[in-house]
Every structure is written in structure tokens, then in C-alpha cells.
TORKOL-4160 file (C-alpha; in steps of 0.2 Angstrom, whole numbers, padded with zeros to 4 digits, m for minus):
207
<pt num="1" X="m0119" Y="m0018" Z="m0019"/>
<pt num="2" X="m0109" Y="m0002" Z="m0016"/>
<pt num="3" X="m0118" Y="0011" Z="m0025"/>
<pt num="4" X="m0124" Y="0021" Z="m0013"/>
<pt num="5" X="m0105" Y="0025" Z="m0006"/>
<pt num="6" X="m0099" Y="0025" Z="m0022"/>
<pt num="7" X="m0113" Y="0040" Z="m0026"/>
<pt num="8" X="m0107" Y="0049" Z="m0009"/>
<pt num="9" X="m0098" Y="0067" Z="m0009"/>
<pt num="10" X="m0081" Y="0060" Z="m0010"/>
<pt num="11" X="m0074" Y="0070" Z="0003"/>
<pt num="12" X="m0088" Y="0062" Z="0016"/>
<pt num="13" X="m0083" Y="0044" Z="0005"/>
<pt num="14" X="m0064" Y="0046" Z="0011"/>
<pt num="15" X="m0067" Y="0051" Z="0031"/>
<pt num="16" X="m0078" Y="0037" Z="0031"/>
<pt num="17" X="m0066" Y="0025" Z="0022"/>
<pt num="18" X="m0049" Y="0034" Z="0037"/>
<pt num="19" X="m0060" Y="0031" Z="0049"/>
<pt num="20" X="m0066" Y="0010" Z="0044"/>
<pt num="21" X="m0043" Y="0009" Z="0039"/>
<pt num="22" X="m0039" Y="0015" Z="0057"/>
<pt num="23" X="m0052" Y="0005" Z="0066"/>
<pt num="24" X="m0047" Y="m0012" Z="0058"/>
<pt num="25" X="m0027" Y="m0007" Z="0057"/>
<pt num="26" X="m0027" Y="m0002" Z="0076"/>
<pt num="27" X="m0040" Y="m0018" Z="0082"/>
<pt num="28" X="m0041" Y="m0033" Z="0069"/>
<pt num="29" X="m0056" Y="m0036" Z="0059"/>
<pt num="30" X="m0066" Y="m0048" Z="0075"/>
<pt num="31" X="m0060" Y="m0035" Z="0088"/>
<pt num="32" X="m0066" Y="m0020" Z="0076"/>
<pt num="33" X="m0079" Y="m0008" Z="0082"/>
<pt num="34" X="m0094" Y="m0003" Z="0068"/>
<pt num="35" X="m0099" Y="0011" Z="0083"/>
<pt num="36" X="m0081" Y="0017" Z="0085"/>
<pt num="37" X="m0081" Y="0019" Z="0064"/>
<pt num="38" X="m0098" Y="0029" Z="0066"/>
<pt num="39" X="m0092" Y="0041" Z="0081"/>
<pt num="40" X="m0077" Y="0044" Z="0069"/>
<pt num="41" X="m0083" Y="0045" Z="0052"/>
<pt num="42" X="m0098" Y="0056" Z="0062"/>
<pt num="43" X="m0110" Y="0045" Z="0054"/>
<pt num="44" X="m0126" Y="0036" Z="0060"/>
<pt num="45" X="m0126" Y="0020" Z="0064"/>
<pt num="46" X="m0140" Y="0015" Z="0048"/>
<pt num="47" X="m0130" Y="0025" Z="0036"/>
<pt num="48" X="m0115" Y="0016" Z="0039"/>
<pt num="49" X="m0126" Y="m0002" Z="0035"/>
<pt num="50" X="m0136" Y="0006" Z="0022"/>
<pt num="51" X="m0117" Y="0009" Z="0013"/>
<pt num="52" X="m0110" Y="m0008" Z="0017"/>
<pt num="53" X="m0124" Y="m0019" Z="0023"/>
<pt num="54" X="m0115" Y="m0029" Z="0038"/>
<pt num="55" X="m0095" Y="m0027" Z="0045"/>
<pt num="56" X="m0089" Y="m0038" Z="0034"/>
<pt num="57" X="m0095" Y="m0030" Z="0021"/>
<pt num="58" X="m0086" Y="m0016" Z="0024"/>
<pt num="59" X="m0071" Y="m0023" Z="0027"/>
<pt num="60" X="m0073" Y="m0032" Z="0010"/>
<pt num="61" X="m0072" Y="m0014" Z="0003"/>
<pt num="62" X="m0060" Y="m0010" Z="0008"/>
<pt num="63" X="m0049" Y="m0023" Z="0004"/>
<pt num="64" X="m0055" Y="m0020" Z="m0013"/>
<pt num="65" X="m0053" Y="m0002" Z="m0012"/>
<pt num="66" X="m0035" Y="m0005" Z="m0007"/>
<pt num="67" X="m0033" Y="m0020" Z="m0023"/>
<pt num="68" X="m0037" Y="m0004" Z="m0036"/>
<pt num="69" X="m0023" Y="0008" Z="m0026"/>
<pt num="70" X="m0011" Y="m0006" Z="m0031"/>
<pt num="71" X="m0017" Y="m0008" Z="m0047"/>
<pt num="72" X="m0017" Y="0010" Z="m0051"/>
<pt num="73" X="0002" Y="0011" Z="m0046"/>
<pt num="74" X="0005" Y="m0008" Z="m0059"/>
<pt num="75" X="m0004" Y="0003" Z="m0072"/>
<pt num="76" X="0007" Y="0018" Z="m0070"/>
<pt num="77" X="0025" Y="0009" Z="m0069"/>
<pt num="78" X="0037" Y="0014" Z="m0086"/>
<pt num="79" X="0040" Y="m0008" Z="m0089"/>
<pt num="80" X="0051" Y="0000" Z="m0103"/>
<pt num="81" X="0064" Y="0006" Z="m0089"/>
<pt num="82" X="0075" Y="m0010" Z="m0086"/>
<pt num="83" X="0084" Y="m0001" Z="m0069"/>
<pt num="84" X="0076" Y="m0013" Z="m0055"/>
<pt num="85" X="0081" Y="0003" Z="m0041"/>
<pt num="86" X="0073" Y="0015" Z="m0053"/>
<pt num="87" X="0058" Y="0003" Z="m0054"/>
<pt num="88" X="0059" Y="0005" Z="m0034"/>
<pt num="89" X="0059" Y="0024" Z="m0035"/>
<pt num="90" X="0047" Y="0026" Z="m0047"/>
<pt num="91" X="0033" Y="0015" Z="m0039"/>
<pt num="92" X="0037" Y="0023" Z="m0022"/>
<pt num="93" X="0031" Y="0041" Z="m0031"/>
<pt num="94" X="0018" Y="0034" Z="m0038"/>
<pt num="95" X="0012" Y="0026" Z="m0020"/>
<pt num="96" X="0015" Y="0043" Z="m0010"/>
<pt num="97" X="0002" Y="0051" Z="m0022"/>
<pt num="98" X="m0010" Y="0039" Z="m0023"/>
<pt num="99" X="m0008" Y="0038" Z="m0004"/>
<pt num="100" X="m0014" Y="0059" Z="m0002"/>
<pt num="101" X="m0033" Y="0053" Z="0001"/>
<pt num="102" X="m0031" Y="0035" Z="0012"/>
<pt num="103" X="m0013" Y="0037" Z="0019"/>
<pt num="104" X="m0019" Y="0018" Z="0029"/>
<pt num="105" X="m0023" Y="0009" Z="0014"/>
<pt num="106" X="m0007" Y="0001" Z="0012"/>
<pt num="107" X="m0006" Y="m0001" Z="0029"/>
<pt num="108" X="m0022" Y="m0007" Z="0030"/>
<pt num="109" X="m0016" Y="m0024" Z="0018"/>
<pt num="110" X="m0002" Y="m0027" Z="0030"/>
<pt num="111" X="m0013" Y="m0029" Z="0044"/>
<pt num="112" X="m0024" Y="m0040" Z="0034"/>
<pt num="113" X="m0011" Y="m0051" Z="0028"/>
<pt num="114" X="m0007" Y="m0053" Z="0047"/>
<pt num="115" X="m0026" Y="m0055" Z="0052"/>
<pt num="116" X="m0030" Y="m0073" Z="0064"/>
<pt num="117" X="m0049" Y="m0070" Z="0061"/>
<pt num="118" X="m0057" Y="m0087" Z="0054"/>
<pt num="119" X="m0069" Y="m0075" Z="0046"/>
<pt num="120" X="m0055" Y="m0069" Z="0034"/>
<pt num="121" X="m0046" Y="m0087" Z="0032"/>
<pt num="122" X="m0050" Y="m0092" Z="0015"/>
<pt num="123" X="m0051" Y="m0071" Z="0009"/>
<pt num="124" X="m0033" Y="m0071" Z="0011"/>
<pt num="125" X="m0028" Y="m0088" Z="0003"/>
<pt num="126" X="m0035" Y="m0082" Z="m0012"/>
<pt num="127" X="m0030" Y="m0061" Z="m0011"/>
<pt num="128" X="m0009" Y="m0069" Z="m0007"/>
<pt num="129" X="m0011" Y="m0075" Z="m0025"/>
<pt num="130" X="m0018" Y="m0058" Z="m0031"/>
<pt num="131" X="m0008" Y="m0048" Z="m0022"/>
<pt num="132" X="0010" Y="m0055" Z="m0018"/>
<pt num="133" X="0011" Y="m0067" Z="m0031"/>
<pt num="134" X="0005" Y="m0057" Z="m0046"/>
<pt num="135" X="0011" Y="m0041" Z="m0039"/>
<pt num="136" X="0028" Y="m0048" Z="m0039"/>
<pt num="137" X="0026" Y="m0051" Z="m0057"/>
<pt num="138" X="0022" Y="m0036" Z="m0062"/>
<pt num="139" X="0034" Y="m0025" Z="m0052"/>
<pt num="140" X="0049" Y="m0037" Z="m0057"/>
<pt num="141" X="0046" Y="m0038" Z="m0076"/>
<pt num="142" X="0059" Y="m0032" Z="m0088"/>
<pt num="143" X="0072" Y="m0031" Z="m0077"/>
<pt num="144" X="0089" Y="m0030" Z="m0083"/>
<pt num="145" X="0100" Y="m0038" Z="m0068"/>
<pt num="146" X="0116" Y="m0037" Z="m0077"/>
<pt num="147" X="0119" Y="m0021" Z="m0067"/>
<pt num="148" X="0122" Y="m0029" Z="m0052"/>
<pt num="149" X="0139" Y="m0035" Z="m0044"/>
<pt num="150" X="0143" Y="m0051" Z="m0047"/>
<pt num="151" X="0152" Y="m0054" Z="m0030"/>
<pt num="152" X="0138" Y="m0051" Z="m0022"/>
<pt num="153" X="0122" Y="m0064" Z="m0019"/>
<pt num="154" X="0107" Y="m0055" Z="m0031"/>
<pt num="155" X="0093" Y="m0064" Z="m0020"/>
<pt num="156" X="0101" Y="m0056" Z="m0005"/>
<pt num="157" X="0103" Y="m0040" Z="m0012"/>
<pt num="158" X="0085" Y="m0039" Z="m0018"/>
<pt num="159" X="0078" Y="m0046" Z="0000"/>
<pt num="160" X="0090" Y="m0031" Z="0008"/>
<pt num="161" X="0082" Y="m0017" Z="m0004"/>
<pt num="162" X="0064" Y="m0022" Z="m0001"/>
<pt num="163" X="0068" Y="m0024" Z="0018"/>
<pt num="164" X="0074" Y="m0008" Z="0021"/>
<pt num="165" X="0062" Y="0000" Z="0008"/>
<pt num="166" X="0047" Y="m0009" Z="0020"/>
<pt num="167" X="0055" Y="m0002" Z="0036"/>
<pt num="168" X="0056" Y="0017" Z="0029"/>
<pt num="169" X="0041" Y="0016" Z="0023"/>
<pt num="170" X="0032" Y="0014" Z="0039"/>
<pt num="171" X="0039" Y="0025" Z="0045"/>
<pt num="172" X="0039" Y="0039" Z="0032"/>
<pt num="173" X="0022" Y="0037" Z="0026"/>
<pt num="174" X="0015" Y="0042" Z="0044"/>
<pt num="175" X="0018" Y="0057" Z="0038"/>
<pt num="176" X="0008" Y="0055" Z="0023"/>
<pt num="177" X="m0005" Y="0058" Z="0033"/>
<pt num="178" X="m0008" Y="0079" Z="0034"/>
<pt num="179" X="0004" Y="0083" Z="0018"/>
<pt num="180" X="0008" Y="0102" Z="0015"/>
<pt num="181" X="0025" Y="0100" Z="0009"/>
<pt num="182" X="0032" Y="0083" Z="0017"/>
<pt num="183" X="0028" Y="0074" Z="m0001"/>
<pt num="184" X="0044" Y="0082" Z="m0009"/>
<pt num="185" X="0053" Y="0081" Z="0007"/>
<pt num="186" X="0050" Y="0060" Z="0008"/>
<pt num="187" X="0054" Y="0060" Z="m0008"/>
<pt num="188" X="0070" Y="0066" Z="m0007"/>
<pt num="189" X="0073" Y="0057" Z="0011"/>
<pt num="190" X="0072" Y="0040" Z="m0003"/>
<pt num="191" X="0082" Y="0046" Z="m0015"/>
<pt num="192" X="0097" Y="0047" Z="m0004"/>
<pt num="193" X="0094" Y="0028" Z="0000"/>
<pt num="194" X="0092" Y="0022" Z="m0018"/>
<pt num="195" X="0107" Y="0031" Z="m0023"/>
<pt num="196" X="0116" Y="0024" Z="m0006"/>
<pt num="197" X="0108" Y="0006" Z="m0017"/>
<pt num="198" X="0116" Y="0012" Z="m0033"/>
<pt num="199" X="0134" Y="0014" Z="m0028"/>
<pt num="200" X="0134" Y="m0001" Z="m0015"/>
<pt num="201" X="0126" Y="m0015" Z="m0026"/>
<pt num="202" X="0127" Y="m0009" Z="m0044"/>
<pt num="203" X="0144" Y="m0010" Z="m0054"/>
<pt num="204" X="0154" Y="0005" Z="m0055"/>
<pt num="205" X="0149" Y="0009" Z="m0073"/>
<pt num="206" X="0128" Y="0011" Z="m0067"/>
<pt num="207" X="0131" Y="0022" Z="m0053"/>
């Protein structure tokens, strides 16, 4: 079904594909414009179907291109590392790299997980499963939590770390978006927080 953009220049591929993410992040997928995508992508509007065949269609790539980005970073994680905050750290580098062509596509799953549209009702019952469910899986296996204070409530410490790890990242990842040299300076931004995690959750011995 998606041949034709698959064959595309990839540079032309990935402006089209920015320009579909920030339409559907900024509006929702019923609100979403096909001639805004087009004025941004500067494509017409018959190449833009010819590559997806109908809006939905295009959304539905995207979603998928977005699955394979998560994928990629599940493929990439060291399981044999047993540190849950070096797990963290370790799939946070991996994101910002995969991130350097579509800096919206993790963005991009956000909003659809927050989407009202009927249209995407019974996509999403069955992408929590994929995503959430199985993702937590994979991003929690091995673990060795025998690292952590014991006068401190683990499930609580975990939902702090991912909270605050969510809130930077939105923030941070903005920047993503023109590069240069901010990859090695948001990497280093993180680091000061997992090693602020370290020393405020670990036992003294793991710092």
C-alpha cells in the first residue's frame, strides 16, 4: 500500500512525513488539514493521495512509522545491564538519535493516545496493548531492584522517574528539532537528573 513513499528521495519522504506529524499534533486527526500538509510538505494535492490513498491512510503511517522508531530503540536496549536508571539513560540516547529525522514522532503517539476521534476509537484499544503494555515489558525486563532504598515505596519512586523523565522530555526534545550541537548538550542536561536519581533513591553503595 505504501510503496510509492517508501521508493521517495528520503529527504522529500521525511518533510512530508514533519509536515503530516505537526499537522495532526497541532489539530487532531478529525480537525486535520490534507491541504495544509500539502502547502507544507510543498507537494500537490494528487501526490500526497497517490502516496497514502485517503487521510486516514496517512495517519495510519504514520502511526506505524512511529511503532518501528519504538521498536528500533527495544532492539537496541543492553537487557544484560540490570541498572533500571541506566536503562533510563540508555533508551533516552538511543531516542534522541532516532529522533534527528522526525523530532514529532514521539510526540505524534502522545497526541494519539489522547485523540476523541471515533475514527481512531478501536486503532487505539488495540495500539495500548502494542505500545504501553508490551513496551513496558520490554523496557522493565531484567531489572535488578535490589538497588533501591528500602524506606522508600519502589512504585512510587518508579512513577516519580518516569514522571519527571516525561516532563523534561517535552521540553528538551523541542530542541531536537534543528540539532547542531544540542544532542551532546541534552544529553548532558539528563545526566545530571539520573545522577540526582542515583543518590536520592539508590542505596549508598550504587551511587
Amino acid at each position: 500500500m505504501y510503496e510509492l513513499i517508501e521508493q521517495l528521495e528520503k529527504q522529500k519522504r521525511i518533510k512530508i512525513l514533519n509536515a503530516a506529524y505537526k499537522e495532526f499534533i497541532t489539530n487532531g486527526y478529525d480537525k486535520a488539514s490534507t491541504n495544509s500538509i500539502i502547502k507544507a510538505a510543498k507537494i500537490s494535492k494528487g501526490s500526497l493521495f497517490n502516496y497514502f490513498k485517503t487521510k486516514k491512510g496517512l495517519y495510519l503511517y504514520l502511526l506505524d512509522y512511529s511503532s518501528k522508531i519504538i521498536e528500533k530503540i527495544y532492539e537496541q536496549i543492553n537487557y544484560n545491564n540490570t541498572d533500571l536508571i541506566e536503562r533510563f539513560k540508555e533508551i533516552g540516547e538511543i531516542k534522541l538519535k532516532l529522533m534527528k529525522d522526525v523530532p514529532l514522532a514521539f510526540d505524534f503517539l502522545k497526541k494519539f493516545s489522547e485523540d476523541t476521534s471515533p475514527t481512531l476509537k478501536d486503532l487505539k484499544e488495540k495500539k495500548h496493548t502494542e505500545l504501553v503494555n508490551d513496551g513496558f515489558k520490554k523496557i522493565y525486563k531484567n531489572i535488578d531492584y535490589s538497588k533501591f532504598r528500602q524506606d522508600l515505596d519502589l512504585n512510587k519512586i518508579i512513577t516519580t522517574i518516569n514522571a519527571t523523565l516525561m516532563n523534561l522530555s517535552e521540553t528538551e526534545n523541542k530542541k531536537v528539532n534543528s540539532f547542531g550541537n544540542v544532542e551532546s548538550e541534552v544529553l548532558e542536561y539528563f545526566d545530571n537528573y539520573y545522577k540526582f536519581f542515583k543518590k536520592a533513591f539508590y542505596k549508598k553503595e550504587f551511587h
